[in-house]
N, C-alpha and C positions, 0 to 999 in steps of 0.2 A: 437860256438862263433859268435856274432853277429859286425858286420861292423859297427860302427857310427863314425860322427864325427859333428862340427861343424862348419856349414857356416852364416854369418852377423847374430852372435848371435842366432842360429837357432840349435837345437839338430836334427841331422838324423841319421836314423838306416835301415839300408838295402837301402840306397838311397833314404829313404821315411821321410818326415818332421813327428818328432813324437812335439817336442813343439815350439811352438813359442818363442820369447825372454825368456829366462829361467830364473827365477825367484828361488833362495834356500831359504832353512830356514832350522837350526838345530832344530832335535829334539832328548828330552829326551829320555832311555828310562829303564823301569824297570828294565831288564836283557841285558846284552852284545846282540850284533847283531855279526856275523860271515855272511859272505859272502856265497850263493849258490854254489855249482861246475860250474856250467856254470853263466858267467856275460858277460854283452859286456863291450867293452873298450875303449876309448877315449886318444889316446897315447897322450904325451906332444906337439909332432909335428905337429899331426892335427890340431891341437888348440893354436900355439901357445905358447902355458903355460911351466912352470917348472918342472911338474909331469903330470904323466900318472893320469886316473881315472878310475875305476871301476864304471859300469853299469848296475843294479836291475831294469827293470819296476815294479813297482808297482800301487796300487792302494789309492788313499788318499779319503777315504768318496766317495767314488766310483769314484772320477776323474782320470785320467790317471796322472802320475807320475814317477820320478824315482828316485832311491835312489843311492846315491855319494857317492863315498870312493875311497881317495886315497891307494895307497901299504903299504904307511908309515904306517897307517891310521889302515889298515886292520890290520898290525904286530904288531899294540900298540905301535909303537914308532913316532906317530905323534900328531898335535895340537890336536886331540881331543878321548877319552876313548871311547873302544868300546860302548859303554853305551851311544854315541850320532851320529844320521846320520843327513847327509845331504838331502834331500829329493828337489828335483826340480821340477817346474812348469812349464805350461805356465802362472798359475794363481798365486795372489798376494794372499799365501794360509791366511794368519794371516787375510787379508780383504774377503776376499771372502766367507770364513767360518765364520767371525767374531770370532775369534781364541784370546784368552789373556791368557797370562803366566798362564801358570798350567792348561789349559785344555789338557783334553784327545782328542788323534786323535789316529784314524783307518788304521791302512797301511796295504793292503793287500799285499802279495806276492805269486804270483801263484807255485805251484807245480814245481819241477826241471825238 
């Protein structure tokens, strides 16, 4: 299990800055997503917030990233069906790919 949290807008994991001001964007996707055995966690208190979240690095077109999900989220009893994640930046992914509605993107997810 991995330690993160976040400080002035800032995602950190093992005490190390993984993004700068964190930038989301939902995305589609063809078949449900289910969560890894191992994810890091971002509890409600660290951050402030109302929920906990779930933590995925991945890969978006080879930039570093990570993919969001709350518990609710995960159990299918929240805002959004498995079938969409959240996915965070340091980059503003829709400009920086030039990304418009209905294109395909790449998320890698390394090996558990």
């Amino acid at each position: 299990m991995w330690k993160s949290c976040v400080r002035n807008g800032k995602l950190f994991l093992l005490d190390r800055e993984i993004a700068g001001p964190l930038l989301s964007k939902d995305l589609h996707l063809d078949q449900p997503f289910s969560l890894p055995a191992k994810v890091g966690r971002l509890e409600a208190e660290e951050y402030g917030g109302t929920v906990s979240v779930n933590i995925v690095p991945c890969l978006i077109f080879g930039k570093r990233g990570f993919i969001l999900r709350t518990d609710a989220n995960e159990q299918g009893r929240g805002h959004h069906p498995k079938t969409i994640v959240e996915v965070a930046s340091d980059l503003k992914l829709r400009d920086y790919f030039r990304l418009v509605d209905g294109d395909q993107v790449e998320i890698e997810i390394s090996g558990e």
